[in-house]
Each structure stands twice: as structure tokens, then as C-alpha cells.
N, C-alpha and C positions, 0 to 999 in steps of 0.2 A: 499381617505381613503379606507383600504380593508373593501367588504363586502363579507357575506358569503351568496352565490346566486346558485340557480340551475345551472344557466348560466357558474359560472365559476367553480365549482365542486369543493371549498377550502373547502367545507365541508368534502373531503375525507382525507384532511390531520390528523386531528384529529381522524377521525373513522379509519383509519389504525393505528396509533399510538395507541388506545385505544384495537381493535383487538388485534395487535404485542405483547404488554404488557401483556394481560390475557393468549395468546399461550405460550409467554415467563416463564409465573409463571406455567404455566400445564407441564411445561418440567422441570421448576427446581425443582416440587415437585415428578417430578417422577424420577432424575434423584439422588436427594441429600437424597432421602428415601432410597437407595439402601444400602446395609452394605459396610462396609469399608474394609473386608477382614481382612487377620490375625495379629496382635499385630506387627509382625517384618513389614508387607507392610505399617502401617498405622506411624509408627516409621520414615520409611523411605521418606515414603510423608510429613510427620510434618517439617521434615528435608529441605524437596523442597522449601513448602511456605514459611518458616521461612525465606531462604535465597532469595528467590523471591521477598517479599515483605519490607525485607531492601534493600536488591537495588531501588526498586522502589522509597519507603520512600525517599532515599537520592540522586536519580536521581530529583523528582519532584519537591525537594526543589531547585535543581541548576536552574529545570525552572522557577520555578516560579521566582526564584528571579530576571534573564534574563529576563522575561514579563512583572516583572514590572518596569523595569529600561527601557525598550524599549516604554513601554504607557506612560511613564513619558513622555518620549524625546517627540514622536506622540504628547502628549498633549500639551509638552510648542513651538514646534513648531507652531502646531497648532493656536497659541496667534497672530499671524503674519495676518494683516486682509486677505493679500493677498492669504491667507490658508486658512481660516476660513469654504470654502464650502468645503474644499476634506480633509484637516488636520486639526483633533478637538478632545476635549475629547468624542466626541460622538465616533470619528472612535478609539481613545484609549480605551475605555470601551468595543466597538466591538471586541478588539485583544482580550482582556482579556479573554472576555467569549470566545470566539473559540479555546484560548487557554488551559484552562479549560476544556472546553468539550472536548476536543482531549486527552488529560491527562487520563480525566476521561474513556474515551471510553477503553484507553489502559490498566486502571485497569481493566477494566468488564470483558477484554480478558484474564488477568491474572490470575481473580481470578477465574470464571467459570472453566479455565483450572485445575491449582491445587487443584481445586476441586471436580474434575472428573477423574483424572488421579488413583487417587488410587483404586475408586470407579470401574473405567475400568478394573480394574487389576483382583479386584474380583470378577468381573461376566468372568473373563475370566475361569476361575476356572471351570465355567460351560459350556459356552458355548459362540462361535462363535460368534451367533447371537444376545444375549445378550451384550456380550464387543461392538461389532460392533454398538449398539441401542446406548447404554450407551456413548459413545464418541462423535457417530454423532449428537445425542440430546444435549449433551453436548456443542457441536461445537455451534448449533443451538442456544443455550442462546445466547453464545458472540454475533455472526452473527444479530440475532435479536433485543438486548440488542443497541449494536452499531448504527445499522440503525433506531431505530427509535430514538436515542440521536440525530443523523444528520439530521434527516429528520425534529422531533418535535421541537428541538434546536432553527436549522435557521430560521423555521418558526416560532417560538416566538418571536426571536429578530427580523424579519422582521415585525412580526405584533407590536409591541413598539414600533418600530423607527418608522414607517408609521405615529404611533400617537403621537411621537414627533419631526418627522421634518416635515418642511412645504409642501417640495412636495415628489415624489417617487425619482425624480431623486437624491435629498436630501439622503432619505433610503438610497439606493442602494449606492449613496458613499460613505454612514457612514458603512453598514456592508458588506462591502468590507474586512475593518480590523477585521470581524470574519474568512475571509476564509487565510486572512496572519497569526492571529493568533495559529487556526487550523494548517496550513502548517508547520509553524514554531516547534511548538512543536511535530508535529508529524516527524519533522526530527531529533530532539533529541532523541527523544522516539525508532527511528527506528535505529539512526547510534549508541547509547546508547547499546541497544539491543541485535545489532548485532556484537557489539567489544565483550561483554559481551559473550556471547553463542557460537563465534565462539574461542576465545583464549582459552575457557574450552573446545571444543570438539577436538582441534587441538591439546591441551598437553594431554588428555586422548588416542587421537588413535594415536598418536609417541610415547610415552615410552609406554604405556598400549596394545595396538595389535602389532605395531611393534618391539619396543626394547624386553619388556616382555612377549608377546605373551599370554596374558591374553584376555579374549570376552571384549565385547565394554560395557558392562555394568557388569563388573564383582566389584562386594564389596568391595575386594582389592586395587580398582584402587583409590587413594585420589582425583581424579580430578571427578570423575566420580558424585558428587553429583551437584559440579558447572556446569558441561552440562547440566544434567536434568533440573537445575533451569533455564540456558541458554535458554532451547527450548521455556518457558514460556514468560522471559521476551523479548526475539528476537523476538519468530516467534508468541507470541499472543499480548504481550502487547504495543508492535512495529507496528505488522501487525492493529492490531485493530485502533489504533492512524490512521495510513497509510488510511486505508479505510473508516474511518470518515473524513480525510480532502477531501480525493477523493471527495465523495459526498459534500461536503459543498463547495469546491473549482468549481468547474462543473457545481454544481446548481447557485449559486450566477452569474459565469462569464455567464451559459448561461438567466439570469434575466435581466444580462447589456445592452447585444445584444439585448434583447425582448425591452428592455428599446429603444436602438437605432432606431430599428426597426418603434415605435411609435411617436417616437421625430419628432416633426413640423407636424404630420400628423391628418387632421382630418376626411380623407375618409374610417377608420375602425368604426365596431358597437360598438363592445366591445374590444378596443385597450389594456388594461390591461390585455385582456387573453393570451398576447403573453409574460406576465412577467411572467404571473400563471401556464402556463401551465408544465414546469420542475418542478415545485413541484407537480400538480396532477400527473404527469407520474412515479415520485418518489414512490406516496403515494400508488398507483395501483402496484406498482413493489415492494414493502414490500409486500404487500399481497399474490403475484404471488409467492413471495421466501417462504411462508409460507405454501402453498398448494402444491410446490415442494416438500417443507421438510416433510410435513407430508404423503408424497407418496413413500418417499425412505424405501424400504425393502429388507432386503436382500432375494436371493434367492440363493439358495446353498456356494458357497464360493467366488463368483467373487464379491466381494466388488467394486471395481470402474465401475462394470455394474450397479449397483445398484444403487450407483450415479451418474451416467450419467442418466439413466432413471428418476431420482426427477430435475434433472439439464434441463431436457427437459422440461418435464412438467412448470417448473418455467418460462423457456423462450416464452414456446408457448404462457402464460397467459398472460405475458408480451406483445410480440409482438401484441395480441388481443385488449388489453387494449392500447396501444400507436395510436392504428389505430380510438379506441372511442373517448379516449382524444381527439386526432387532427379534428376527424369529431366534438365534441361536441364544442369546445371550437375555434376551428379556422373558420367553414362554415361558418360566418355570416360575418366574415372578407375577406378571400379571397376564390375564386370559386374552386383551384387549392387547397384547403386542403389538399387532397390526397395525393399532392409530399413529403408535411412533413410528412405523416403516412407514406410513402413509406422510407424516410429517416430514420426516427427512427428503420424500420425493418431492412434496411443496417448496421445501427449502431450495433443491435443487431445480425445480419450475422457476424461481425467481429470479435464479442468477441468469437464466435461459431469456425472460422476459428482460430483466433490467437491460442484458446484454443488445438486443434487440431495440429495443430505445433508446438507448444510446446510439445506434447504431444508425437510428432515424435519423436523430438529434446531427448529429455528426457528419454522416456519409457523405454521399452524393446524392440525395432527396430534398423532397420540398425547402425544408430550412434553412439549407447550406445553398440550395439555388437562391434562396431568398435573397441572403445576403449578399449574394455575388454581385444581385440582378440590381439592389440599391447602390452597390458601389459606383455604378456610373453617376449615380446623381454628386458622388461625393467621401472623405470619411465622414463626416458627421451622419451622413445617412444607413452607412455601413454599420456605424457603428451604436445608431439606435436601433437598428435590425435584429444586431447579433445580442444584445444585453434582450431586446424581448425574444428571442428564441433560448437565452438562458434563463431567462426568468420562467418563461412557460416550460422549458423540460422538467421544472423540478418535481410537477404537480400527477405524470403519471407512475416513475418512481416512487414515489411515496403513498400512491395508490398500491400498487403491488406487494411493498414494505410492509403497509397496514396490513392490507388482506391477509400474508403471508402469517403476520404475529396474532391475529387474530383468529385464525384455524389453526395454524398449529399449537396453539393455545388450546384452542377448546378442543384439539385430538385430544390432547394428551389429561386433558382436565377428566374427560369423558371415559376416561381406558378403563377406569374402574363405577362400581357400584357408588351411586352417589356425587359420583363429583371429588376430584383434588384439586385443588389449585396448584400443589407443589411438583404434582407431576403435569398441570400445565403448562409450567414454569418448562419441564424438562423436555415435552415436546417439541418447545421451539429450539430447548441448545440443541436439541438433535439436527433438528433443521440447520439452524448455523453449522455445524459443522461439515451436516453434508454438503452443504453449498459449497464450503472450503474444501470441498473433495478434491474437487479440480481442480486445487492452486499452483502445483505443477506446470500443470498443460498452460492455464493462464499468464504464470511467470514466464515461461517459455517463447508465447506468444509476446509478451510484453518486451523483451530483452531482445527478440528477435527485432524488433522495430528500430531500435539503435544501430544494431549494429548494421543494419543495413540503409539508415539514413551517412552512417560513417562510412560506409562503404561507398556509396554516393559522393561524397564529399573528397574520400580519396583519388576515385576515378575520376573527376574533374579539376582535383589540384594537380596529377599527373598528366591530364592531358590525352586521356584514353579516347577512345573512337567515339561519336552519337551514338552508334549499336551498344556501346559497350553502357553507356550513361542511358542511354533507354531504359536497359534492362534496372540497373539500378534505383531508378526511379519508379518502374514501378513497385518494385522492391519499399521503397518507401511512403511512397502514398497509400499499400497496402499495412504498412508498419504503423503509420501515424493512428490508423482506424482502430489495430490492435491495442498501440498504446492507450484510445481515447476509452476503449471496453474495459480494460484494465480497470481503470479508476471508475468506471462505474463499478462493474463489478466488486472491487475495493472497498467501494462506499456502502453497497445494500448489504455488505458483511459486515461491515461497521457499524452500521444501525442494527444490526440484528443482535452483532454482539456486545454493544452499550448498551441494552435492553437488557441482553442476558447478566452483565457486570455490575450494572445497577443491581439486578435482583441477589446478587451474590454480596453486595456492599452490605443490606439487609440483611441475610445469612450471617456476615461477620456480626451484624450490631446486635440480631436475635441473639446469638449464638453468647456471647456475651452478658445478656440481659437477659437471658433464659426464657427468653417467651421462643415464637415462631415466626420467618420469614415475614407471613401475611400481616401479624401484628403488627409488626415495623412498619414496611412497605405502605400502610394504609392509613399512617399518622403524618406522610408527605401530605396534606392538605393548602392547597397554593391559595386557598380564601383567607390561609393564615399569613398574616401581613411578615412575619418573620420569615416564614418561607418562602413566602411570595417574591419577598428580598434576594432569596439565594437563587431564583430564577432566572432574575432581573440582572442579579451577577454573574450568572451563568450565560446567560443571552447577550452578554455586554462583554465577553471576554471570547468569545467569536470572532465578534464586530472586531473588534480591537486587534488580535491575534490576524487576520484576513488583512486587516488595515497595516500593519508592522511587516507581517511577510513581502505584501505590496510594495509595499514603500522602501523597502529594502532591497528589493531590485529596479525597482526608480532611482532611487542612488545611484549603485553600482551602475545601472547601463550610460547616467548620466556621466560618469568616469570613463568607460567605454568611448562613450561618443564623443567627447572631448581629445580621447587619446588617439583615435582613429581618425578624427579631422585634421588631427596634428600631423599626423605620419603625413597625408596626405596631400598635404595646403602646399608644399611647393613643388608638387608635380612628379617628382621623377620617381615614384613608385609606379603611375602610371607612363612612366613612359619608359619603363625598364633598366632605369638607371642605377638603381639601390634596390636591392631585397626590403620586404616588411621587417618590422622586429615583433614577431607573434610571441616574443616570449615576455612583452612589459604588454600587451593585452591579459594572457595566460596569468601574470602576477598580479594586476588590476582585479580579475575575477577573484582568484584563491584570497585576498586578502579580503576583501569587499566581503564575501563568503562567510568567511569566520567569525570576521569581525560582529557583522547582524547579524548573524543564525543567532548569538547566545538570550538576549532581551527576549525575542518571540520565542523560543524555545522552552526558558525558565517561566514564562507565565503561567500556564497552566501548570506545572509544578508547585508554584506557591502561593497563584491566587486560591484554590480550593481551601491547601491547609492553612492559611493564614483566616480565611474567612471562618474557615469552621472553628480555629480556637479564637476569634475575635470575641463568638458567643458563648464558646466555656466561661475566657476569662476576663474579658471586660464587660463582657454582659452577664453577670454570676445568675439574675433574677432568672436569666432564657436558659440558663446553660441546656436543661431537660430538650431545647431546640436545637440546638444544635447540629445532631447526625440530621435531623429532618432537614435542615434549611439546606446542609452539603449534601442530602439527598435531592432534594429540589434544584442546586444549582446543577446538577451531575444529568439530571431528568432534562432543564430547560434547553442547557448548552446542547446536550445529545438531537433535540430536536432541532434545533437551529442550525446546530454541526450540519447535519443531513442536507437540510435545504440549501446553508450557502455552499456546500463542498459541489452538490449539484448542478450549482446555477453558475460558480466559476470553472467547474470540468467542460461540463457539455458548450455554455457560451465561448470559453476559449478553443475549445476542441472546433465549434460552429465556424469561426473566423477563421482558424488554421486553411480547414479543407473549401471555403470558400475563396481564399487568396487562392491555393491549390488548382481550384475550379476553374478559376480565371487564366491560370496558368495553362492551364491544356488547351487554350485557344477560345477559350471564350469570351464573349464582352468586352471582345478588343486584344484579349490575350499577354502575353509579358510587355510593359513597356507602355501600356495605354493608361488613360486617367484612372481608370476602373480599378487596375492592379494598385497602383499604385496607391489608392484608398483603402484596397484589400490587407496592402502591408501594414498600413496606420495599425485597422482593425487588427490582424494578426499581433500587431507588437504588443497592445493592448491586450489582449487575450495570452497572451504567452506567461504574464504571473499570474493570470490567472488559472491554467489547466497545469503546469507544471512545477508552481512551488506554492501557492494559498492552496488552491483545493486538496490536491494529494496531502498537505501537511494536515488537513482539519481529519481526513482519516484516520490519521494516526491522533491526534490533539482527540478527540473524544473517546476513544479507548484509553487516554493516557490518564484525563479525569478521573475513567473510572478505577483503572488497577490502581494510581498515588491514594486514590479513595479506599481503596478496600487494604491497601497496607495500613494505611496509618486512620482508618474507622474507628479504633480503641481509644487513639486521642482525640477524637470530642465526646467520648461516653462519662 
């Protein structure tokens, strides 16, 4: 049973939770005190949320009603005695709430957003440094808001399942089905999102900048009110869903490993500290993200120096804090603590590196001049630029990824006499988790990018001053960079933690079949043509999943642009004769939305368990192959996952700030051939950085938790 003991330092789960919550209220009272600015800005944000928050309304009902037809199945499975320890309504109750609090998370990002966004607009009126306060405090609610929902969440339902089932390893496979629930929903919420925000921003800048040649936030535009509501429900209420399952999916798989770690053994003092301690490094890295956020200031105009300086600060405290945790909670277990305080700082080295690369990838450096500097030739040539600068980012992320699983592998293998593999295994969940230290700070940064693209957008549908649309702007050119670090960052926690999920999928099927982890783990042999299969399926349900999200906002924008040439074909929009009707764009999106989220959503849901009982039970002779092969596709997909989630973040991310580039007066500047090839590109890239890639982060964590719930049905 858990106790709250010096020894194991769960007392800081709750004093970070209880801190997080009173910083979080001292930012929404200073942020929502602020005035609203002028009748027409405050009109036009009424406008935002209205249509923000019916999408959502009618996006959450399609979950929920999916959650609960899926806990239903969990639970009458579950009746089966042969199920009874891994499939139950315990583990159906567990989907429910994770999927819930993922939901939930994604409104807090929502609504903090359009709730600030207007707010932003009017300190922009004055000043700089005010709009700049006013957003990234705002960012800060969500960011804060979200991680202690994850952090206090999981450990509530871990603390109730402790005290109603019989032992830990009990817990641990009952709230498993919180971190498949979370996943679940938060890949709705993200490929939802993202059809949504990208079909409105795709038909706003093809007939609106290019056909019409109107700005990208101009009044006129009808589609122009469904993007702004797009940036909300994609990149917060999406992103936030995204970075609550992170966390809950990472901490749980690395709890399993801590579990494996201890199982049969009684030469540890305090062997429960190896389940507890991803939640104290959690609970210490809220804090860290909070002491970051409250150090960010701007000085003069470089906004993203300014957050890099709080982004430091948050990782140093971080890394401090993962080195006390491992001394306090691991010495008395093994002599070699250090290797995992040394792993946990590698972990957080990487997020530092990927961020950085991306950062190439994306910015205003080589690649992004690249393509800027092809666009005079053309889009075709723009657009063969930016696929090879997506294709080559993928290759030094996955450097670093390796490296990373590879040392802190062999820390932790090393910590003892001899050699473990199973506390290799647990040097890297350390590292995953510390990387997630700063999910926080990163949310924060992430949400702030919205609301001050939205804030941009309002000050130019009202008609506010150049000074006043300067400032905003750079407000969002520094936002788009944050968003594009996000999703890296997002992704080398993805790899790290599909790596650790996998190993935990094993766990369940040892655990089971009474051997050990490694046993399992080393019967995936991909020369076996059975497995080799489940690879192949694995690899192929990427492709496909990348291809559906695609194409689902190729749809929708084509409804878009059909709806917006219409308003506009007999002139008197543009000539002020009749208002837009932004509310049948807004509807065009929201249903278009719904409608394809559910096909790509449910695939990796049922491709896995349909394939793995394909070989229980149509193939009776392989059945013994079975977990191996859904190991193998869980294995192939995870690697694939990585690379194309990469290649369409960073390449759409490439093309964004390249149009961007051109923007600022270069290569002819707005209005020249060059931009105008720059938009092609951008529109192109836009499903790919904001509704395929971001959805595959979540799509390979969601393999593996649907994997590790339902593991007992191919045994």
C-alpha cells in the first residue's frame, strides 16, 4: 500500500500540484483583469469562441460516445476468467477517466487561449512588452493547468487502485487503461483539430492571398474567422490533449519497468522507489517549469531570447532535481545511483539537442533560406526544396534518439555488478521522464504561439495601427518557431516512450507466461517471416494513417475553396457591399472535422488487435506467434512513426517560415512571384506540420498502450 514517507518523497506530488494551482490562479487573475480592447476586437473574438467551442461541444460528444462503447467491450471481455487480471472493468473505468482528463486537458488549452487572445490584442495597443506578458502568461495557464491534470490525475487513480486491488502489479495493470484512454482521445482531439485548422487556413490563403490578393487576416476573407478558431482547436486544444497523454503514457510505462525491475526480488531496501520515483521527478519538474516561467522577461525585442533564457532556467532546475530524486530515492538500493541521475541528465540533453534542430530545420537559417531563395524559380522548385530539407532533418534527430537509448541503456545496465538488462531498461524510462520535466514550460511556449497568431489576426480584422500589427507579428513569427520545437520535442518523447511501452508490452506477456521481460522481448526475431509480417503491417499503417490524415484535409480545404470563391465571384464583398458569412466557412470546417477524424483515428485501434487475434485464431498452428508478430508490428511502426512524424513537422515547419521569410521583404517581398510559390509550398506543408505529423505522436504511443491493455488476448 502507498505511504507517504520522507524516504520516498510522494509527499511532493501533492505540494507541486497545490504550488502549480495557486501560480496558475495568480496568472489568470492578472491575465483576465486586463481590458478587452475596442467593441469591434472584442466582437470579433466573441466570434472565435463561439465557433471554438461548438466544435469542441460536438467533437467530445463523438468521443465520448466511442469511450464508451470501447469500456463497454474492455469490460465484457474482461468477464472471461482467463482476463480477469489484465481485462476488467477496473481497466474499463481506468480508459474512461484518462480519457476524460485528455478531453478535459484539451479544453483548458482552448479556452485559456480564446481567452487571451483578445486580451493580447489590446495590450498590444500599448506596448510590446505587455502583449508579449499577456500571451506567454496566458500560454502559462494552459501549460500549467494541463500538467498538474497529468501529474495529480494519474496519481490519484494510482493512489485508489493501490487501495483496491490486491497488489501493485494488480494497480499497474488496471491503470494502464488510463494511459490507452488518454492516447486514444488525445488522437481524436489532435487529428480532429488539425483537419479543422488546416482546411480553414488552406482555403483562406488560395483564393484570399493568392487568387484575391488580400493580407492573410483581412475581414473580407469569409474563411478567415474558421482559421483563427482553427489555431485554437488544432494547435491548443489538440496540442494540450497531445501533452497530457505524453505525460501519463511515459510515467505509467515507466512505473511498469520500475515494477519489472522489483519483481522476484528481495535484495532492494526500499524496492517501491523504483515505481515512485517518475512521479517525484514529474512533481519537481512542474516546479522547475514554474520558476522558468516566472523568469522569462522580455528584454528589448528578441522575444525567443527571452524564452530561451526561462527554458534554461527550467531545465537546469530540472536536471538538479533528477540528480536528488535518484541520490534520495535510489542509494539505499543500488551503490551505482549516479548512472540513473546521469541518464535522466542525457534525457534532458536531448530534448535540448532535438530542440536545437529543429530549430535549424525551421528558423531563419540555411534551409529555410533555401527554400525561400528556390521560390523565385517557382512552386515546383519551392516545393522540391522543402520535401529535401524534410527528408534530410530526419537523419540527425534520430542520431541523438539513438545515442540517447543507447547510453542510457548501458547506464543503467551498468549500475550494478555484472550487468542488468532490466535496470537498463529503467535508465532510459528515467531519461523519458526527465525530458518530460519541462512539459510545462513547453506547453506554455506552445499555446503562447496561438494566441498570439489570433491576436495578430484580431488586430488586423479591427483595423488597429502598423505599430500596433508590427508588434503582433513579431509575436507570431516568434510563436510559429515555438510551435514548430513543440512537435519536435513531442516526437523524441515519443520515441523514447514507445521504446519504453514496448518493453512494458513484454512485461505484461512475461508476466503472464511466467518467464522474464528479456525472454519475451528476444523471441521478436524479424528473419521470422511471421513477424516480419507484423512489421510490414506496422510500417504500412503509418503510410496509410499520414495518407488519410492528408487527404482529409485535402477534402475539407477543397470545400473551403469552393465556398469562399462563391462568396466572392460577384464582387461586392470586395467592394463593401455585403458582409462575409464566416459562419458557413466555420460550419464547413466543424463538420468536414468530425466527419474524417473518425476512419484515421480508429486504425491503429483495430489494426493491431485484429491482426494479433488474426494469428490466435485463424491461424491456430502460429497462435505461440502471435504477441511476437504484434510485438514486431508495435517495434516497426514505432520506427517509421519517428521518421515520417519528422520529415512532415520539420518540412512543413521549413515552408511556413520560408513564405514568412519572403514576407519580411525578401526575394521580392508580399505580392512577388517568389511569395506567391512560397504560399503553394506553405499550403502544402500545413497538413503536413499540423494535423499528419503531430497525430503520428500520439498514433505510436497509442499502438503501444491498445497493446499492452489487451496483450492477454493473443497469449
Amino acid at each position: 500500500m502507498i505511504e507517504f514517507t520522507l524516504r520516498n518523497l510522494l509527499v511532493m506530488v501533492p505540494i507541486a500540484t497545490v504550488v502549480a494551482l495557486v501560480v496558475a490562479f495568480i496568472f489568470s487573475k492578472e491575465v483576465f483583469s486586463k481590458d478587452k480592447g475596442t467593441a469591434e476586437m472584442q466582437a470579433i473574438s466573441d466570434k472565435i469562441e463561439k465557433g471554438a467551442m461548438a466544435y469542441l461541444a460536438r467533437q467530445y460528444k463523438t468521443i465520448a460516445i466511442i469511450t464508451l462503447i470501447i469500456a463497454a467491450i474492455i469490460a465484457y471481455v474482461g468477464q472471461n476468467p482467463a482476463f480477469k487480471d489484465y481485462l476488467n472493468y477496473k481497466v474499463a473505468i481506468a480508459f474512461v477517466l484518462g480519457a476524460g482528463c485528455s478531453i478535459l486537458s484539451g479544453y483548458i488549452g482552448m479556452k485559456v487561449s480564446v481567452s487571451s487572445n483578445v486580451r493580447t490584442s489590446a495590450a498590444a495597443t500599448r506596448s510590446l512588452d505587455e502583449a508579449f506578458k499577456t500571451s506567454f502568461r496566458g500560454g502559462a495557464i494552459s501549460g500549467i493547468a494541463v500538467s498538474v491534470l497529468s501529474l495529480a490525475g494519474l496519481f490519484l487513480v494510482f493512489f485508489v487502485y493501490d487501495k483496491w486491488c490486491d497488489t501493485t502489479t494488480l494497480t499497474l495493470h488496471s491503470i494502464v487503461g488510463f494511459a490507452f484512454g488518454a492516447s486514444m482521445a488525445a488522437l481524436f482531439a489532435q487529428l480532429g483539430g488539425g483537419i479543422y485548422t488546416k482546411a480553414a487556413d488552406v482555403g483562406a490563403d488560395l483564393v484570399g492571398k493568392v487568387e484575391t490578393g488580400i493580407p492573410e487576416d483581412d475581414p473580407r476573407n469569409p474563411a478567415v474567422i474558421a482559421d483563427l478558431v482553427g489555431d485554437n482547436v488544432g494547435d491548443c486544444a489538440g496540442r494540450g490533449a497531445d501533452i497530457f497523454e505524453s505525460t501519463a503514457a511515459e510515467i505509467i510505462g515507466s512505473m511498469v519497468i520500475g515494477l519489472a525491475v522489483i519483481k522476484g526480488s528481495t535484495k532492494y531496501a526500499y524496492p517501491d522507489n523504483f515505481i515512485y520515483l517518475p512521479l517525484v521527478i514529474m512533481a519537481f519538474g512542474l516546479i522547475a517549469s514554474i520558476i522558468g516561467i516566472y523568469t522569462v522577461r522580455l528584454k528589448g525585442t528578441n522575444v525567443f531570447k527571452s524564452l530561451n533564457s526561462g527554458y534554461y532556467v527550467a531545465v537546469t532546475i530540472v536536471a538538479i532535481m533528477v540528480v536528488f530524486s535518484c541520490y534520495h530515492l535510489l542509494r539505499d538500493n543500488i551503490d551505482k545511483w549516479y548512472n540513473f541521475a546521469t541518464a535522466g541528465v542525457l534525457g534532458i540533453a536531448l530534448s535540448l539537442a532535438v530542440v536545437y534542430v529543429t530549430q535549424y530545420y525551421t528558423g531563419n537559417h540555411k534551409p529555410v533560406k533555401t527554400i525561400a531563395a528556390q521560390s523565385e524559380s517557382g512552386p515546383a522548385t519551392n516545393v522540391i526544396m522543402g520535401l529535401s530539407v524534410g527528408l534530410e532533418s530526419t537523419f540527425i534527430p534520430v542520431v541523438c534518439i539513438v545515442t540517447a537509448i543507447v547510453l542510457t541503456y548501458l547506464l543503467g545496465y551498468c549500475s550494478v555488478k555484472g550487468g542488468d538488462p532490466i535496470l537498463g531498461l529503467y535508465g532510459t524510462a528515467i531519461a523519458t521522464v526527465s525530458m518530460l520535466g519541462t512539459s510545462a514550460f513547453i506547453l506554455a511556449e506552445d499555446t503562447f504561439g496561438p494566441i498570439a497568431d489570433n491576436a495578430g489576426g484580431i488586430v488586423e480584422m479591427s483595423n488597429q495601427s502598423e505599430e500596433t500589427r508590427n508588434r503582433t507579428d513579431i509575436l507570431d513569427s516568434v510563436g510559429n518557431t515555438t510551435k514548430a520545437l513543440t512537435k519536435g520535442y513531442a516526437m523524441s518523447s515519443a520515441a523514447l516512450a514507445a521504446f519504453l511501452l514496448f518493453a512494458a508490452y513484454f512485461e505484461i506477456v512475461s508476466e503472464y507466461k511466467k518467464t522474464t521481460i528479456f525472454d519475451e522481448m528476444n523471441k521478436v526475431i524479424l528473419g521470422d517471416p511471421l513477424i516480419f509480417a507484423g512489421g510490414l503491417i506496422g510500417a504500412a499503417l503509418v503510410f496509410l494513417f499520414a495518407s488519410l490524415a492528408i487527404r482529409a484535409v485535402g477534402t475539407a480545404a477543397g470545400k473551403m475553396v469552393h465556398e469562399v470563391r462563391e462568396q466572392f465571384k460577384d464582387g461586392k464583398i470586395m467592394r463593401g457591399e455585403k458582409e462575409p458569412q464566416y459562419e458557413r466557412c466555420v460550419d464547413i470546417a466543424t463538420r468536414s472535422a468530425l466527419r474524417q477524424m473518425i476512419a484515421p483515428a480508429l486504425l491503429p485501434i483495430v489494426t493491431p488487435v485484429a491482426f494479433g487475434l488474426l494469428y490466435k485464431y485463424i491461424l491456430p498452428r502460429f497462435r505461440d506467434s502471435s504477441p511476437y508478430a504484434v510485438g514486431g508490428l508495435i517495434m516497426v511502426a514505432t520506427i517509421v512513426g519517428i521518421l515520417m512524424a519528422n520529415f512532415l513537422n520539420n518540412g512543413g515547419g521549413a515552408w511556413d517560415n520560408a513564405k514568412k521569410y519572403i514576407e519580411a521583404g525578401n526575394h521580392g517581398g508580399k505580392k512577388s512571384p517568389a511569395h506567391a510559390a512560397a504560399v503553394v509550398g506553405d499550403t502544402i506543408g500545413d497538413p503536413f506540420k499540423d494535423t499528419a505529423g503531430p497525430s503520428i505522436h500520439v498514433l505510436v504511443k497509442l499502438l503501444s498502450t491498445i497493446c499492452l491493455v489487451t496483450a492477454v488476448l493473443y497469449l
